[in-house]
N, C-alpha and C positions, 0 to 999 in steps of 0.2 A: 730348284728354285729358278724361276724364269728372269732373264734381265730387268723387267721393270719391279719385280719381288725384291729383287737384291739391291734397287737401286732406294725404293722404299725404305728399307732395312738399314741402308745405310746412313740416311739422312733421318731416320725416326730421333724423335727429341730422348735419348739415352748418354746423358753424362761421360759414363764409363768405357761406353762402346766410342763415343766421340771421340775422347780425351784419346783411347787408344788409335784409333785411326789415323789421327792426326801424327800422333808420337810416331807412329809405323812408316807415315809416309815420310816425314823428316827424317828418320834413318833413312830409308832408302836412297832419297834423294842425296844425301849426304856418301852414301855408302857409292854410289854409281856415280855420282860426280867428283868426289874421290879420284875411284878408280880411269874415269874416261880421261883426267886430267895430269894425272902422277902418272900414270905407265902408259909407253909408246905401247898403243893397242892398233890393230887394223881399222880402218875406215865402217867396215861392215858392223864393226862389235863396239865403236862408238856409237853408230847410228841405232844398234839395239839397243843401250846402254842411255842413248836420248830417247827413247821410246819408252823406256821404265820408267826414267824422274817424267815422261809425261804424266803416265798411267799414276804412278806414286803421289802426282800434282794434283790430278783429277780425284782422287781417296782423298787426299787430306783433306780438299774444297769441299767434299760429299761429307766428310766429320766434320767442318766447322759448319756446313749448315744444320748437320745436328745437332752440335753444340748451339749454336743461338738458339732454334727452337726451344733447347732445353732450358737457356739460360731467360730466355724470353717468357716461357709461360706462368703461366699463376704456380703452376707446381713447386718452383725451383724458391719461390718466395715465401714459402707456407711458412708461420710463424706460429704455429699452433705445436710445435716438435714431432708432430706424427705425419708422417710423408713417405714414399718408397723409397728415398734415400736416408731417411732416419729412424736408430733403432727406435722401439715402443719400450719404455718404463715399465 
């Protein structure tokens, strides 16, 4: 997959794919800000360490923009009960 495919892909209006993106980058960010802050680490390995909670910042931004698309379109409101998020009777 090419960068602008996966960038696509990641902002596409999918609920689930959102919801997890999001959840991922907030561990991360938590997990790596944690660690740069609890344990005397070297200079070099905080500085990659702020490079993750970037990279983890820029994911979760990329799932909440899928998330509103999701949350924004006609799809997400269907009141008829049959939708790709709801099972069929």
């Amino acid at each position: 997959m090419t960068p602008l495919e996966r960038l696509r892909w990641a902002v596409a209006p999918d609920q689930h794919r959102s919801v997890s993106l999001v959840l991922g980058a907030v561990l991360i960010i938590a997990i790596a800000g944690a660690a740069a802050t609890l344990v005397d680490l070297p200079r070099a390995i905080d500085a990659l360490l702020a490079l993750v909670m970037l990279a983890a910042w820029l994911v979760g931004v990329l799932g909440m923009i899928g998330y509103f698309r999701w949350l924004f379109s006609p799809r997400a409101h269907d009141l008829t009960g049959v939708g790709p998020d709801r099972p069929k009777e």
